[in-house]
C-alpha positions, 0 to 999 in steps of 0.5 A, spaced: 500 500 500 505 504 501 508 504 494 501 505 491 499 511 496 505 513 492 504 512 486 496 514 487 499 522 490 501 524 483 493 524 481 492 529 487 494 535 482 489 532 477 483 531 482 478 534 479 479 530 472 479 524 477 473 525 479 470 526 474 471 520 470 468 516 477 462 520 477 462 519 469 464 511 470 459 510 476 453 512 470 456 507 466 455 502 471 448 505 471 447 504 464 449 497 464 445 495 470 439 500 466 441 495 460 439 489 463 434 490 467 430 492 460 431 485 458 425 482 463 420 486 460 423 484 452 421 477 454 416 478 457 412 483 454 415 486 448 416 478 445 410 476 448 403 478 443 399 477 448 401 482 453 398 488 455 400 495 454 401 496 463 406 500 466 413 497 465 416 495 471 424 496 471 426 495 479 425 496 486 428 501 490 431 498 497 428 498 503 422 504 500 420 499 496 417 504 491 416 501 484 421 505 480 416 504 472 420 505 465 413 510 464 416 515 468 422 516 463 419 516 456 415 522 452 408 522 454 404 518 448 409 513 448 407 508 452 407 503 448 411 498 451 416 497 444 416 504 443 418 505 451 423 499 451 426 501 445 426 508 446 430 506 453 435 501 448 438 507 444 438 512 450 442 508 456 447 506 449 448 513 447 449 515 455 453 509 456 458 511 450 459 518 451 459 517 459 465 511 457 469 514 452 470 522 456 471 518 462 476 513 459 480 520 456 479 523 463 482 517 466 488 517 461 489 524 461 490 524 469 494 518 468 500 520 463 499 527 466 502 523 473 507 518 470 511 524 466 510 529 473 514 521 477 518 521 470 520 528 471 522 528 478 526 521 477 530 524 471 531 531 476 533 526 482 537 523 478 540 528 474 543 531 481 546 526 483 553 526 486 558 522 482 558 516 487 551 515 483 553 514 477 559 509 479 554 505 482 549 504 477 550 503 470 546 508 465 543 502 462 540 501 469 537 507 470 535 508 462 531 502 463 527 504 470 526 512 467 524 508 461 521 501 461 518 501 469 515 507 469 511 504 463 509 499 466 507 504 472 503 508 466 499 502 463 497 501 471 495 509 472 492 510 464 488 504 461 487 499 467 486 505 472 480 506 467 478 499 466 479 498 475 473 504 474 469 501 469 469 494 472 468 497 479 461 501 477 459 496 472 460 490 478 456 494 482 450 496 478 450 488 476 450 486 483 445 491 485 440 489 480 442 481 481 440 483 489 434 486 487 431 480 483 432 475 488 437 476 494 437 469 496 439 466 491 444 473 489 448 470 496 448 463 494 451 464 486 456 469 489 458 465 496 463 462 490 467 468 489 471 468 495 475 461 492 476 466 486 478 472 490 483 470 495 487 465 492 488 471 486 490 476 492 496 471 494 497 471 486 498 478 486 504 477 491 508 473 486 507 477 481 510 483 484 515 479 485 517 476 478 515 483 475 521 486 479 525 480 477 523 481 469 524 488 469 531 487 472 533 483 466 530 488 462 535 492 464 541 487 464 539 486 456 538 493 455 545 494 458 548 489 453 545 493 447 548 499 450 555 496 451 555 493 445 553 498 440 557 504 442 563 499 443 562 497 437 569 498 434 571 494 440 566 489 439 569 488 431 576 489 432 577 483 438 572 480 432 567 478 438 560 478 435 559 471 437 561 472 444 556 478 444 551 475 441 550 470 446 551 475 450 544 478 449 541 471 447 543 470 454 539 476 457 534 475 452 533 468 455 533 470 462 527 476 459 523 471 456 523 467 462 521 471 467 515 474 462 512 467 461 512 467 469 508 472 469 503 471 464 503 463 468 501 467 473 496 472 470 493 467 467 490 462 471 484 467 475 481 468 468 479 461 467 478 458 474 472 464 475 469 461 468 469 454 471 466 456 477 461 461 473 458 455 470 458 451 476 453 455 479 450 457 471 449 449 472 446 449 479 441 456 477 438 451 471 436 446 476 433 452 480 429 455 475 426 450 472 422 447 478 421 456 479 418 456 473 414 450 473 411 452 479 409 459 477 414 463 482 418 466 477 417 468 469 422 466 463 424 473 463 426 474 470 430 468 470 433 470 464 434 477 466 437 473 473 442 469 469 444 475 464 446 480 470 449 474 474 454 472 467 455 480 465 457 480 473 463 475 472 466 479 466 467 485 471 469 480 476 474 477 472 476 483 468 478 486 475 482 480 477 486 480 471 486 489 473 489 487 480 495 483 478 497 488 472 497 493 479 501 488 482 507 489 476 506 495 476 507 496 484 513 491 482 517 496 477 515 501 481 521 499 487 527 501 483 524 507 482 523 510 488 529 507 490 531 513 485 527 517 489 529 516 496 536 516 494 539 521 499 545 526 494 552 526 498 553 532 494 548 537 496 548 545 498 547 546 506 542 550 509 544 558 508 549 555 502 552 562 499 552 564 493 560 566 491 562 571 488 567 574 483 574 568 484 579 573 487 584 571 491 586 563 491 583 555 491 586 552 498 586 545 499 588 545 507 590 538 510 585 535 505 584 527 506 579 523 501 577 516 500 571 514 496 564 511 499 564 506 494 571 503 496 573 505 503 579 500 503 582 502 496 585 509 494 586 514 499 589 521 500 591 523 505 593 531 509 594 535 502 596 542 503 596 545 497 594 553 494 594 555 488 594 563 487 589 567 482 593 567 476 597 561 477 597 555 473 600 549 477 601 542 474 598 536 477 604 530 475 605 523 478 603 516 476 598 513 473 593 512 480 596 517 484 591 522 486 591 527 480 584 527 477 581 526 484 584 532 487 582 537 482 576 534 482 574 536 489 575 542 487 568 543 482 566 538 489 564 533 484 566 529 491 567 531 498 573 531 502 573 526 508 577 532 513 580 538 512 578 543 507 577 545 500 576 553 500 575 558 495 577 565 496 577 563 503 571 560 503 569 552 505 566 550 498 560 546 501 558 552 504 557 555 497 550 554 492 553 549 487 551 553 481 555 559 483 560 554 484 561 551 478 559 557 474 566 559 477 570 552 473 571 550 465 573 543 464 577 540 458 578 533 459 582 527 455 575 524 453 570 530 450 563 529 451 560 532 445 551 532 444 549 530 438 547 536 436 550 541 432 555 545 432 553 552 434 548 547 441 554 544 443 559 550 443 554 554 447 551 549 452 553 553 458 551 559 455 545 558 451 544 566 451 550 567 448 549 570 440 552 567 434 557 572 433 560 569 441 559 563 439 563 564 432 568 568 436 569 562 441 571 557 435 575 562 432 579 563 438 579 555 439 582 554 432 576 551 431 572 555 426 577 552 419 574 546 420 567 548 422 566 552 416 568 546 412 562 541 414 556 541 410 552 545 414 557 549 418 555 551 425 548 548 424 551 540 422 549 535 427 555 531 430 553 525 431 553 521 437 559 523 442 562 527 436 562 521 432 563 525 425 569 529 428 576 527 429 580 527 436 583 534 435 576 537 433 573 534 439 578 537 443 577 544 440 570 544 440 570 542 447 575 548 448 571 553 444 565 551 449 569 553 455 573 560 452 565 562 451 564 560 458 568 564 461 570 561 467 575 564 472 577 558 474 580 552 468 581 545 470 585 541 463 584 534 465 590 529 460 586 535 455 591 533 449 593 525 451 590 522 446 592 526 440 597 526 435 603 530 434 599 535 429 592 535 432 596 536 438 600 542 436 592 545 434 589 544 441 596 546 444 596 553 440 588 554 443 589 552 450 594 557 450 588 562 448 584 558 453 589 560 459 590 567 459 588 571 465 585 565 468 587 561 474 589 553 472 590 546 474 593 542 469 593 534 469 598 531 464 602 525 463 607 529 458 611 532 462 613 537 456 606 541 457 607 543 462 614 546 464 612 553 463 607 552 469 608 556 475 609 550 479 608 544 479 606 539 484 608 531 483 602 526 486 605 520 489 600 514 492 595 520 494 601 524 497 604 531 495 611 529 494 615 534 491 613 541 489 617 546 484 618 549 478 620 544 473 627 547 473 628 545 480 625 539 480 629 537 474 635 539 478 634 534 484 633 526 484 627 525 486 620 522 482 620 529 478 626 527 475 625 520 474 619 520 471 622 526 466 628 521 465 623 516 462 619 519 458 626 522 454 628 515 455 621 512 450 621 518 446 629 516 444 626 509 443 621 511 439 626 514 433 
């Protein structure tokens, strides 16, 4: 119930539309009920030449007793019994279809209107989450809940809500008029219901259950196609089809059993309602010919008795199957609001500031760090570092040593475990987070492009920025010879992740979109690492436009990027163990030097 009140609390925006499909299904019932009820008077008056044209009786009320007649709605001089019940026919029709079809819109609109408000919220949850979020949980996964378990949520709160309504109101109207016609016998043909109904309950248990573990292997083959189709060259160049095949035909098996589970499941209630529904049918025969045969009940209001009872079980199945369909969608629900009820780690503090004009410095004061996700691994431990307004300093050391971890604490992509990381004296988890990262552009080794065009992709973080911006942006980062030579200019797509450009163009892109940001604070991250020697000398040239007159951080393997830094810091196992420029450090024998000496050393042996 609990994750149902949940689901349910996304309708409250849309209530008046709600009930408005209740009040409009409850006179669909009506009108069903209305329908059978007019089946007496066909067989025992309008099929029967012999009867008199007196008022037409349709039912009783309850407790009042009062006759309600079929002569009190029609027109005056229509009181022919064919001319008043088939008159009744095409009313209650009409009103029924009408009542039906803007009920069943009214529904559908409050349920889609709900599942893109839970979608929303999901994706926002998501989007905020910290980077501990994303280790943990592969995109595939999250794809796949955003997408394929809330489907199933909106199949439960669109159609099927408006079938639970429909069968609700109809069963209701059956079973008022089977009660009326003769509640004795009423209670002996529906005592059979209750071995129907409790066995479905405990169903509907199961079938939460293998719904989870259907979705769950969804989500496993949609990350196998994900996998696969952006590795596709990995996939082609260790000629691994075959593997990846039965991969996914291994995923797909999984899938196809669980869905068959499920529809074992589903599939029993229908026809154990049927069997029962023709025992008591069986049982109602005997009955009725002993009542006919003894003048007690007419043909007509035995067939009346019988149609209401048989249309009453449709409903009654029709609402078990319902049940089990809101059990799969209770079941897809879990990982989603598990989404929802995921607490961010990286989150702005209550009276957060908003930080102004970067003036002065990014201290790192006695800093020490561990991920959540592996308290045992990496760690780092008491860096005391500042990096001055203006300075460019370099962050080297080996692969592992801490590099990209430290200047990712500074964005506050993580949080320190002790000490500080503060900006112009200020404690970054005491600013807003926007405000803080306004502050800081980043140039990674592995540029992610949209795909998008161009001129979109250069200006994402300022999308206020004119095209003359946006030009000025790609000319500065060298980039505007090759745009100008793509089909379409500044309004080409690019392709997924920049697929239709080489490395040194998505690097130079990447850079035009951080000279239009603007940022005080630059943060290049192996920014030419995967580049050859004349894409690099490009990015290289733009990366010096990129840096002037801001502060820098600069992370690179290649030691020659970097000896014109200001000072140059060398990451050991999570520790500072040397700082200097790079002709001091070059000077001593420490891990500076001897990481300098290797790379001459390879590049000699490249020769």
């Amino acid at each position: 119930m609990k994750e149902l009140s949940r689901l349910l609390r996304y309708s409250v925006p849309y209530t008046g539309h709600l009930l408005a499909s209740i009040v409009l299904m409850a006179c669909v019932g009506a009108a069903q009920a209305l329908t059978v009820l007019l089946i007496q008077p066909v067989f025992d008056r309008v099929l029967d030449p012999k009867s008199a044209d007196a008022p037409v009786k349709l039912f009783t009320i309850p407790l009042w007793g009062h006759p309600v007649y079929l002569d009190s709605f029609v027109p005056s001089g229509w009181h022919n019994v064919w001319t008043m019940v088939a008159f009744a026919i095409l009313v209650v029709f009409a009103v029924k279809g009408i009542c039906d079809y803007s009920a069943n819109y009214l529904v559908n609109y409050v349920g889609f209107s709900a599942v893109t408000d839970l979608r929303q919220d999901v994706f926002d949850k998501v989007l905020y989450q910290d980077a501990h979020f994303f280790e943990n949980n592969s995109s595939a996964r999250v794809m796949s809940s955003i997408m394929n378990d809330l489907e199933k949520i909106q199949v439960a709160l669109s159609g099927i809500l408006a079938d639970l309504l429909r069968q609700s109101f109809t069963a209701l109207g059956l079973g008022a008029v089977v009660l009326q016609k003769d509640w004795k016998l009423a209670l002996v043909s529906l005592t059979l219901l209750p071995f129907v109904l409790v066995p479905t309950l405990r169903l509907g248990r199961r079938i939460r259950g293998t719904t989870r573990h259907a979705q769950d292997a969804a989500a496993e083959l949609n990350q196998v196609l994900q996998e696969t189709l952006t590795g596709h060259q990995v996939v082609k160049s260790f000629s691994a089809e075959d593997v990846e095949s039965n991969r996914f035909r291994d995923r797909a098996e999984r899938l196809r059993r669980n869905n068959l589970r499920y529809v074992g499941q589903q599939a029993i209630a229908s026809p154990m309602i049927e069997f029962f529904g023709a025992a008591t049918i069986v049982g109602l025969l005997a009955y009725a010919r002993l009542q006919i045969k003894a003048g007690a009940m007419s043909t007509g209001e035995f067939i009346g008795f019988v149609m209401a009872l048989l249309l009453l079980y449709e409903p009654v199945k029709r609402l078990t199957g319902i049940h089990n369909i809101f059990q799969q969608a209770l079941g897809a629900s879990q990982k989603v609001f598990e989404y929802l009820d995921r607490d961010q780690q990286i989150k702005e503090r209550p009276g957060a500031v908003k930080l102004g004009k970067f003036e002065k410095s990014i201290q790192f004061d006695n800093v020490s760090f561990r991920y959540p996700g592996a308290p045992l691994g990496f760690h780092m431990e008491g860096i005391s570092l500042e990096v001055s307004y203006g300075e460019v300093v370099a962050l080297v050391g080996a692969s592992g040593a801490g590099k990209t971890t430290l200047a990712n604490l500074v964005p506050r992509f993580y949080d320190v475990t002790e000490g500080a990381v503060r900006i112009d004296g200020r404690d970054v988890r005491d600013l807003r987070l926007k405000s803080l990262r306004d502050q800081i552009s980043i140039v990674a080794q592995d540029t992610f492009l949209f795909n998008d065009t161009v001129i979109n992709n250069i200006r994402y973080g300022r999308p206020d920025a004119t095209p003359d911006e946006v030009k000025q942006a790609a000319r500065n980062a060298l980039a505007e010879e090759f745009i100008q030579r793509m089909p379409d200019g500044y309004e080409t797509m690019i392709g997924e992740r920049g697929a239709k450009l080489s490395g040194g163009q998505r690097q130079r892109l990447a850079i035009a979109r951080a000279l239009l940001k603007n940022s005080p604070i630059l943060i290049l991250d192996e920014a030419t690492s995967h580049l050859d020697s004349e894409s690099e000398a490009l990015v290289q040239r733009a990366l010096h436009t990129l840096m002037q007159d801001r502060t820098v951080i600069v992370i690179a393997h290649r030691l020659s990027t970097v000896r014109r830094a200001d000072k140059i810091v060398v990451l050991d196992r999570g520790r500072i163990a040397e700082i200097g420029t790079h002709e001091e450090l070059a000077s001593h024998g420490g891990i500076y030097r001897r990481l300098h000496d290797l790379q001459y050393l390879e590049a000699d042996a490249t020769l």
